[in-house]
N, C-alpha and C positions, 0 to 999 in steps of 0.2 A: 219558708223561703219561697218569695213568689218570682212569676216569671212577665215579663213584657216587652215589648217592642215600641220602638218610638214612632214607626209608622209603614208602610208598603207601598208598593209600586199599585198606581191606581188603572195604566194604561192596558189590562186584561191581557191574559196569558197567549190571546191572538193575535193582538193590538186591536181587539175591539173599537177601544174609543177614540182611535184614528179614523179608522171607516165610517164610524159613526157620527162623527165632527165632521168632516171632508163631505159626506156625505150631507151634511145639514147646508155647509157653508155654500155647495154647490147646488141648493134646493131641490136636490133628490130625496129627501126627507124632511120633515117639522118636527117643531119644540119638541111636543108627546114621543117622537120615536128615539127622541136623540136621551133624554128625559128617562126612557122605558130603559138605553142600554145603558146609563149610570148607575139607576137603581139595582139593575141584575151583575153588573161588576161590583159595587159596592157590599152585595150581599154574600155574592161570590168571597170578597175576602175576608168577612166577620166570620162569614159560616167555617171557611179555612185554615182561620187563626184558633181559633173556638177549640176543634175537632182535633190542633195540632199538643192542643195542650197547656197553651199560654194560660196564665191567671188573669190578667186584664189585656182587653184591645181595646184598641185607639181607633177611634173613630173620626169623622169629617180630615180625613188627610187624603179622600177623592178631590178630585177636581178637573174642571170641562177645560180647563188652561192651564192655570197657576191658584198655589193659595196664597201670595200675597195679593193677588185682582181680588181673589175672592173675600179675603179681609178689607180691601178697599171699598167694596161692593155693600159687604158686611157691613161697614159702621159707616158708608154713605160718604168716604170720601170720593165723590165722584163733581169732574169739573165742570164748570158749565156746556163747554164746548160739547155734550155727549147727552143732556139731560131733556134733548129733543128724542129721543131715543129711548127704547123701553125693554124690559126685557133680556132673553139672551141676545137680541139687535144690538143693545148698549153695551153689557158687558165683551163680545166678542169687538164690536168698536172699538171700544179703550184698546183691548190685547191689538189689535190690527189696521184699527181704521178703516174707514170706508173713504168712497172718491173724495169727497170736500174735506173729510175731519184726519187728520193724522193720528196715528195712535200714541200711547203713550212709550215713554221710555221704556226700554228692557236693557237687564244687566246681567252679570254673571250673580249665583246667590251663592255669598263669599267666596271657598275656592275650591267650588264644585264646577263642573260644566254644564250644570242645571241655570236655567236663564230665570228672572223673574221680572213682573210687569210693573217698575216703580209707580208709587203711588205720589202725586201731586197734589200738594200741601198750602195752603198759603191762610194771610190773614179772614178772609169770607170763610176759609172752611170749618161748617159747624156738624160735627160728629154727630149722629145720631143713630140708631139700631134699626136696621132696616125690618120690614117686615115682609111675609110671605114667606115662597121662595128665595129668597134671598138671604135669608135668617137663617143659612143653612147648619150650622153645629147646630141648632133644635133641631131642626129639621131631619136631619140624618141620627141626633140620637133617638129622637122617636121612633124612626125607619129602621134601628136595629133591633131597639126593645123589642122592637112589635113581632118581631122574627127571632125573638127569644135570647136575644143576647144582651147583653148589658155593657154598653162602649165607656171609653175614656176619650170625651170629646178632647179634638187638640186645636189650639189658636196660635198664630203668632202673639208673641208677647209685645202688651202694648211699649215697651222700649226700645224693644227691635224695629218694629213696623217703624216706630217715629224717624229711629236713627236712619234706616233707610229710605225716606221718604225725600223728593226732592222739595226743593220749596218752588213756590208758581213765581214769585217774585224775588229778585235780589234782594240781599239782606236779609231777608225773612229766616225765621231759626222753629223749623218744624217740630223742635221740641216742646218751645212754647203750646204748641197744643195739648201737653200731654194730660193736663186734668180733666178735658172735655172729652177726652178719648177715655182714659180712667172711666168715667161716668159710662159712658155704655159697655166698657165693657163688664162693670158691676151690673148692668142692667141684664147683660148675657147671663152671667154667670145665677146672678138669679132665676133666672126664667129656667136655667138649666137645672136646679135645685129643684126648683117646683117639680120641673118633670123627671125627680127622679135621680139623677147624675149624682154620683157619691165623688166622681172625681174629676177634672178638668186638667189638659197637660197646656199649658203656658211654654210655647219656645223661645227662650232668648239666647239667641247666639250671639249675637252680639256684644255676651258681656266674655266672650272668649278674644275680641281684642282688646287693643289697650282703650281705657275707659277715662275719661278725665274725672276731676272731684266734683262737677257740677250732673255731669251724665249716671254718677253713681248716688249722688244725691236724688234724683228724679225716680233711678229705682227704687230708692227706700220712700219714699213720700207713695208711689204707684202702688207697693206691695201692700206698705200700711192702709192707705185707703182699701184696697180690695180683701186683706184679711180683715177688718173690723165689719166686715159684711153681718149680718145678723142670719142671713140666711143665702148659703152658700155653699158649693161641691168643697172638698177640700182639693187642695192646689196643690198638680208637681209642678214647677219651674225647669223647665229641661234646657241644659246647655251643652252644645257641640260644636266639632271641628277644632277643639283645642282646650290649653288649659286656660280656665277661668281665671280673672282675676280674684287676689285677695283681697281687696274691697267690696267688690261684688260678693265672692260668698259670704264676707261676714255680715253683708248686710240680709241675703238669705237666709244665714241661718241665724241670726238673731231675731229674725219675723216672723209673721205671722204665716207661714206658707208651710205645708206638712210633709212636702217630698223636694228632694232637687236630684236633677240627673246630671249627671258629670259623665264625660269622654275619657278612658281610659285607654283608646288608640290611639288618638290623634292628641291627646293631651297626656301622657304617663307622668306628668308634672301636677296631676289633680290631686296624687295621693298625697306629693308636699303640701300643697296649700290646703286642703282639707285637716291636713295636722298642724298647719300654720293657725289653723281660726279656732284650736281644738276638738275638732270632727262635727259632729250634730248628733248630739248626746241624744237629744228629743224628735230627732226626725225621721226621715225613709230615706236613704238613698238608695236611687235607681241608679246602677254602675253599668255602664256600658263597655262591655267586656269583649264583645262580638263586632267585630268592626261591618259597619254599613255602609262604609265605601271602599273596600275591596273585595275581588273577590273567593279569596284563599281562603281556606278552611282553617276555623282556630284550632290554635292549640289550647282544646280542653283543660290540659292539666294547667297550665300555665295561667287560664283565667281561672283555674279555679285557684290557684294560688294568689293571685290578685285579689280576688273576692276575698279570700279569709285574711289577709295582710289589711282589709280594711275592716272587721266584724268588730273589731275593738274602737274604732273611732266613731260607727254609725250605732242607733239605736234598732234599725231596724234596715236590710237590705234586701232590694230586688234587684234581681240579676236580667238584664235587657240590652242591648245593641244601641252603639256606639252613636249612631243618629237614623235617622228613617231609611228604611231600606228601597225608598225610591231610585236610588245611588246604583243599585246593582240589577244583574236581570232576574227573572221571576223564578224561572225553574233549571235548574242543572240537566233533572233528568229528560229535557225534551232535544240535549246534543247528544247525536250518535258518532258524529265523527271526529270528535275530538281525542287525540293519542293516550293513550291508557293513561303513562307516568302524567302526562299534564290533567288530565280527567280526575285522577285521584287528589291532586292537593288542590278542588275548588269547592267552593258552595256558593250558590246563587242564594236570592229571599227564601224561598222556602227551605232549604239546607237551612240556611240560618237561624230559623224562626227554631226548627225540630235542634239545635246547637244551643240554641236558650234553651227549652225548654230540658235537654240533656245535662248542661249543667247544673240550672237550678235544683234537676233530680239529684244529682251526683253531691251537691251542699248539702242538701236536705237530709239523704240517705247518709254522707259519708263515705261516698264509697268511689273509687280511682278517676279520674276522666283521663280521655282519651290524649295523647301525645303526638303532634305535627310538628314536623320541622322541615318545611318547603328548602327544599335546595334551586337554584338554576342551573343549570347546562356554561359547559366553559367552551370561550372559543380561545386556546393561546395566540393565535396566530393576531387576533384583532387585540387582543390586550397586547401582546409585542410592538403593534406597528402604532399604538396611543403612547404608547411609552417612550416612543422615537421623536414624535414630534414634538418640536419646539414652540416660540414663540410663533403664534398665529395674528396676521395683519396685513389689512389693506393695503393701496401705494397713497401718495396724499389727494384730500379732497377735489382740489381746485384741476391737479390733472386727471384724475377723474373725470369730470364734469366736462371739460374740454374736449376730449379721448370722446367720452359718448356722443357729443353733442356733433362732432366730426362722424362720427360710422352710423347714427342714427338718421340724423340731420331732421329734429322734431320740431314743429313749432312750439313756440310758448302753448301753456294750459293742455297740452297736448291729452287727449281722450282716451281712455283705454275702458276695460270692466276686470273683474276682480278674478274672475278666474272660469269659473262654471256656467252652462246656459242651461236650459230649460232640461230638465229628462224627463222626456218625453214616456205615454204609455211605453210606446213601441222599443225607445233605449232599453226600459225596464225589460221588458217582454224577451226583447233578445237574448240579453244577461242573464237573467232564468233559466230562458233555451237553452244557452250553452254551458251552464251548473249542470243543468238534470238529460244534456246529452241527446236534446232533439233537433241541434245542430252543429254542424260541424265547425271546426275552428276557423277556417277559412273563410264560412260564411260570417260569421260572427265578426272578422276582422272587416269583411268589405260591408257589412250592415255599420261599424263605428267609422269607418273613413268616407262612408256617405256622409254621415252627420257632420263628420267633420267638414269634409267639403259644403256643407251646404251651409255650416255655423261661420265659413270663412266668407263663403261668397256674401252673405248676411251683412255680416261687418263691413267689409268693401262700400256696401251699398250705403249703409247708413256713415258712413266716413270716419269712422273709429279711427286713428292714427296707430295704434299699438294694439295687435290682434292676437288673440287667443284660441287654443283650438278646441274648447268648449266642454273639453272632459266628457265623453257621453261614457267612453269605459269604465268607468269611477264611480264604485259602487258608494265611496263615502271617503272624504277626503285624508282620514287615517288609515281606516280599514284596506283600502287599496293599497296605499303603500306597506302596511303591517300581512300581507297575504303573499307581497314580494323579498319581505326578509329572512334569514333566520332569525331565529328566537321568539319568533311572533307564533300568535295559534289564534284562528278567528272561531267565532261562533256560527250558528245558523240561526239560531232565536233568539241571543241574548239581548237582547233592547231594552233600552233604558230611557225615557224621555228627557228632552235639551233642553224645547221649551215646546208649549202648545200643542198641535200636531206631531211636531220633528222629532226623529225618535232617531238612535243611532244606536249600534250595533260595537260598542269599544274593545276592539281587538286585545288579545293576553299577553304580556310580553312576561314571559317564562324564562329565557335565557340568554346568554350574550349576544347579539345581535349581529350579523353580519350580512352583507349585500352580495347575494350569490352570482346574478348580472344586472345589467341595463334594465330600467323598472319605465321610463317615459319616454327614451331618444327613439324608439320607432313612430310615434303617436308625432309629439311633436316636431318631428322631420319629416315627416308627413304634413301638415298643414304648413309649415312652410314653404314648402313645395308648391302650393298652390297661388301664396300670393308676395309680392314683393315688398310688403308691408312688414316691418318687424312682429313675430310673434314670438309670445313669451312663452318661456318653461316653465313648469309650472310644480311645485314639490311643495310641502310639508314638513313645516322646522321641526326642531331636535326635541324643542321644550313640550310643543302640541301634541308628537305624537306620544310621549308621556301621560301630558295631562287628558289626552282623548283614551288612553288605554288602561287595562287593568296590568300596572305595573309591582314585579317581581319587589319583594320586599325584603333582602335580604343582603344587599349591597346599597348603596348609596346614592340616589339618584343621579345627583351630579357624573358618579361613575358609568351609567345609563343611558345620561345624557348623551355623552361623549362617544359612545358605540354606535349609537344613531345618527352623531353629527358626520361621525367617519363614514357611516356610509352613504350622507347624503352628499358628501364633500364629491367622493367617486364619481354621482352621479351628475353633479353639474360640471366635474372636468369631461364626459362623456358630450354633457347636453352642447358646453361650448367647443369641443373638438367639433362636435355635427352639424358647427355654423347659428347654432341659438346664439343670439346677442342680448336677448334678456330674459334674466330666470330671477322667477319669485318665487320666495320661499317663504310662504305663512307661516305667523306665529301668533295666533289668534288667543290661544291661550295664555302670552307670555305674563298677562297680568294676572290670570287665574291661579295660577301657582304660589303668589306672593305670599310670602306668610303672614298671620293676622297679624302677629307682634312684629314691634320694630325691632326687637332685637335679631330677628332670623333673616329679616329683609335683605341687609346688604352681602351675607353669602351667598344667602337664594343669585339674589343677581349676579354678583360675579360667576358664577359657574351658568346660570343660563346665558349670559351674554357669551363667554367665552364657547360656550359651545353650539350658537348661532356663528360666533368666527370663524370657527375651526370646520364647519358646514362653506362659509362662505369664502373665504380669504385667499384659498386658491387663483381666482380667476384674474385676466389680465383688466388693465384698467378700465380698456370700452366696452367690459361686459359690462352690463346695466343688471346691478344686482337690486329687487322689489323683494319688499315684506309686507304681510297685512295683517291690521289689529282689529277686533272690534266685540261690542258688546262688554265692554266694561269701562269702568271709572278709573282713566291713565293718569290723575296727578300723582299716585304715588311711582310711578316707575319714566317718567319723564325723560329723566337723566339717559334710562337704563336705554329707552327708543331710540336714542342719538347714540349710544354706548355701540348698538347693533353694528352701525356705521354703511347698512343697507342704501343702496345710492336714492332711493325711494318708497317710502313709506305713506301706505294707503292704510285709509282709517277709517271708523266709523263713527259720521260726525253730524249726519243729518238732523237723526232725533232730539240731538242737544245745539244746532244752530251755528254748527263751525267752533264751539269751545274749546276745542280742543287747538284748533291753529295754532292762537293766540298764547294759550298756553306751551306750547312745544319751541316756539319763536322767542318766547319770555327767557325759557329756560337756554338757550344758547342755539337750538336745533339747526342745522344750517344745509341739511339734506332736501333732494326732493321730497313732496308731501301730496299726498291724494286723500284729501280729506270727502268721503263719500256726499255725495250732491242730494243726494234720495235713500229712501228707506226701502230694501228690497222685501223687507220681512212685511209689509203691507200690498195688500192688491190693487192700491189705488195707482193713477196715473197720474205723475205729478206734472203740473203744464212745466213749461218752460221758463215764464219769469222767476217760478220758485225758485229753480234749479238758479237762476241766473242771480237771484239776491244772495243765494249761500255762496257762489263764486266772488260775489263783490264783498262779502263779508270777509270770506277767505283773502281778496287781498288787501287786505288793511293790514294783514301780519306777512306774508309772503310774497314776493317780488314773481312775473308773470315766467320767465322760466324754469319758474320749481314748483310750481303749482300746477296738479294734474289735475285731470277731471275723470273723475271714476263713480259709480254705484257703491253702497258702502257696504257692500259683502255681494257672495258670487250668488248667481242667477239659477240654481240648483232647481229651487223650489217652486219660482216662479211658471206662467203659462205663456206659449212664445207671441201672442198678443200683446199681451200688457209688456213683455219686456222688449219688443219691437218700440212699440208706442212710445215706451218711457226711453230708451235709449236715441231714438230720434231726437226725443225733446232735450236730451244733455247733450247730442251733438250739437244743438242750433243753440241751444244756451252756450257752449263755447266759444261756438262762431263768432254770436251776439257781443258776449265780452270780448274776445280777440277783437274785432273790429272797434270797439269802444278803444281799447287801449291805443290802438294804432292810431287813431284820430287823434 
């Protein structure tokens, strides 16, 4: 009975490869030093996995970004626009862009809050296997050997990358590429042979949504080319985040491929379809038994009854976690203060990995595994007062729209940003101080209402219309509100990377939820106070702080949802008792949630929509209620965005050219819309005609007083130069179109 893992968290147990990145991007360091800390983290977690006991590690699952850039990188899809460029120059280009070149798309990678750098596709592009550097699955298996380990290189599988890949041109169908892609990666897979590799893990999650007959055709033509290899690692096929389809595995295990991993958290429907195709008489299944996207501790006994309910369908099984342990944070044992009862029912990666390697003992041996059964904390008082309300809903649109348009009194295209400004060293610095008690609360409070003050005088100046007070208290846009509730429990080192740099810290929600007091009306009645400009409230829907948290597993989401909605409802009847006239309520994950299959789709939605209402629906008509989406592919919840019935909706629309208006418009949408002008997730400064062509885009679908002008996500990250700069240039792009229009 062997043991494995499908892969780890590669951003080091300090956040090494932050500092080390940051530090490059800022040229306080070169290639060699940035270079020197991947190799010592990478080695770091082979010698880890090694020592923990696992039977094979998985190797090349580091990465200086994303491994889908680094698969782009890998087989040379790289677009013209970047090919003046060399090096880590170009690849962190693609992830971000520099002044003139824009970066490439980033999305959510399926319904993780892990972002990846879509790869751009089109007819010119000719695959080929990069070499060097760049060639990294060689590259990193040699770098283990050599340190005495022996890896199980991992790739995206060439049907996933396709599927997810955009095309450069309309019409273009990126799958058409797939036999040129086929071809190197048979070239990898050799070269990995020669040096050695007995095995290769191939991920295709993508065959966990629905798959059409032509897309599971492409898989069987891809395997069969890559199995008749003459010389070759043998192949797992790993798939996660749900259950596979039945076409899909029959076409695996009637191939040529020697392992396939199946999800048995996120998919308990594997064990049907795997008896559906009659098991894999002749194969390996790797069962993923250990979930690698949460973070509660298994129930031993429980997977191990899993594992033996499947010994009669496989020929041969290894016992490994559910998808890569990227998903969660690295070590349990580096929290001290987290409360005993919620302490005992968690594990982080390494819990985890020592959880594999305990079962697979416990199969092998025969002998008991261990029994969890997480319970949560009840609150009756907040299940009593859920069970009281009724029907949840707005008053109608049009006197809506009237009502604001009278208490606000905004012009057309009217200006706002998305919520956050710059946190500064000094923000951070402060917020530290007052954790570890080297200042007082008072100073603390008059160090964030300086900022505040100085983020409002700010905006005044540049003529922002709809002003915000810039969050400097906000250690992260969940975690702050999950530190003000019950049933929440935060970490001090849990970190898990989002995308690139950004790493976030996703609070524990352990029990019923409830709002002890007021969490934002002192902050934002505060900056109102200073200027006579509307400024917005600013919170975190029902859905997001779910999907940004390690949520309790043992009730129902929806029933979850609902706990958080109630007490975010509390807190906007507070924010507009206090005089706020507009509160936004992000729900940035609302598409992250969606489930793969269509068939779970339209519950998912009903209960998240309903519990964005049940958050929202309180208020009178001229409050001006804002939501904001971004970083994902909206056609499939289109509906659900107008569903919200949020008086304005901001989105993120740059990367993709305003696609999104036109689509939301098509579909009936008939609310405000702030579809982002600029990419804040780049350092570049974008002029003003940019910003001015995506506004004139935008109204080909939208009429000029429902169209806002916004950045298409908050200003967290950014430096208060380039977000001066660029926020100039979208005021004077508004002006420019307001004044077009008028003429």
């Amino acid at each position: 009975m062997n043991t494995t893992i499908l892969g780890y968290p590669r951003i080091g147990a300090h956040r090494e490869l932050k500092a080390a990145t940051e530090d490059y991007w800022a040229g306080r360091t070169d290639a060699a030093a940035l270079a020197r800390t991947g190799a010592d983290l990478r080695a770091a977690v082979w010698t880890r996995l090694r020592d923990a006991g696992l039977d094979a590690v998985p190797s090349n699952t580091f990465s200086f970004y994303d491994h889908m850039l680094d698969t782009s990188v890998l087989v040379d899809a790289i677009p013209d626009r970047y090919r003046h460029l060399t090096g880590l120059d170009r690849y962190f280009a693609m992830a971000r862009g520099v002044q003139d070149v824009p970066p490439l798309e980033m999305t959510k990678w399926f319904d993780t809050n892990y972002h990846y750098i879509v790869p751009e596709v089109g007819p010119g592009t000719r695959f080929r296997l990069a070499e060097g550097a760049a060639a990294k699955p060689l590259a990193e298996y040699r770098e283990a050997k050599a340190r005495g380990v022996d890896t199980r290189p991992v790739l995206v599988g060439p049907l996933t990358y396709l599927l997810l890949a955009k095309p450069a041109v309309d019409g273009f169908r990126p799958l058409d590429l797939l036999d040129g892609l086929v071809d190197v990666y048979a070239e990898v897979l050799e070269r990995l042979a020669g040096s050695g590799a007995e095995w290769v893990q191939l991920d295709e999650p993508a065959l966990v949504a629905d798959r059409s007959a032509e897309e599971i055709d492409a898989l069987a033509r891809a395997y069969a080319r890559l199995g008749r290899l003459t010389s070759r690692p043998r192949l797992m096929v790993s798939t996660y985040f749900g259950t596979v389809g039945a076409g899909a595995l029959r076409v695996l295990a009637g191939g040529r491929v020697e392992a396939i991993g199946l999800d048995f958290v996120a998919g308990p429907g594997n064990l049907d379809v795997l008896a559906s195709v009659g098991g894999l008489p002749r194969k390996t299944l790797v069962a993923g038994v250990v979930d690698g996207r949460n973070v509660w501790r298994t129930d031993l006994r429980h997977a191990k009854a899993t594992c033996a309910s499947l010994l009669g369908l496989v020929d041969r099984l290894v016992v490994g976690t559910s998808c890569s342990l990227m998903h969660v944070p690295i070590d349990l044992d580096a929290e001290t203060t987290l409360a005993p009862d919620v302490r005992n029912r968690l594990a982080f990666a390494r819990q985890k990995v020592d959880e594999v390697v305990a079962l697979g003992r416990a199969l092998r041996e025969d002998v008991p595994a261990e029994a969890t059964v997480p319970s949560g904390g009840v609150d009756q008082a907040v299940r009593e007062r859920l069970g009281a309300i009724g029907e949840v809903r707005r008053g109608d649109r049009a006197a809506r729209f009237a009502a604001q348009k009278d208490a606000l009194g905004l012009p057309d295209l009217a200006t706002t940003t998305i919520g956050s400004f710059p946190q500064t060293p000094e923000i951070r610095r402060a917020r530290a101080d007052r954790r570890a008690g080297r200042i007082t609360g008072d100073a603390y409070t008059k160090a964030m209402k300086d900022e505040i003050a100085h983020v409002i005088a700010l905006q005044e100046d540049l003529g922002l219309d709809v002003l915000v007070h810039g969050e400097p208290e906000r250690n992260d846009m969940v975690q702050y509100f999950a530190e003000q509730l019950d049933g929440y429990a935060a970490t001090e080192h849990g970190w898990v990377q989002s995308y690139g740099s950004r790493y976030v810290r996703p609070p524990i929600l352990h029990s019923d939820v409830a709002r002890p007091r007021p969490m934002t009306v002192e902050w934002a009645t505060y900056a109102q106070s200073l200027t006579d400009r509307p400024v917005k409230g600013m919170l975190t829907g029902p859905v997001t702080m779910l999907a940004w948290s390690f949520v309790r597993d043992d009730q129902p989401l929806a029933d979850t949802a609902r706990q958080v909605a109630l007490a975010l409802r509390d807190e906007i009847a507070d924010l507009e008792a206090a005089g706020i006239r507009v509160i936004q309520v992000d729900e940035p994950a609302l598409r992250e949630l969606l489930p793969l299959r269509d068939a779970g789709r339209a519950a998912y939605l009903d209960w998240a929509v309903g519990a964005f209402r049940l958050a929202t629906s309180g208020v009178r008509d001229a409050t001006q209620i804002h939501t904001h989406m971004c970083y994902s592919e909206f056609g499939e919840i289109i509906g659900a965005i107008g569903a919200l019935d949020a008086d304005v909706t901001s989105v993120e629309a740059a990367r993709s050219h305003m696609e999104l208006v036109a689509d939301l418009r098509a579909a009936g949408y008939e609310n405000g819309i702030g579809p982002g002008v600029y990419d804040i997730h780049s350092p570049r400064v974008p002029a003003a005609e940019e910003m001015e062509d995506n506004l004139r885009r935008a109204l080909r679908a939208v009429e000029p007083a429902r169209l806002w002008v916004n950045p298409d996500c908050g200003l967290k990250t950014r430096a208060y130069p380039e977000t001066e700069a660029s926020l100039r240039n979208l005021v004077a792009a508004a002006r420019r179109v307001r004044a077009e229009l008028t003429a």
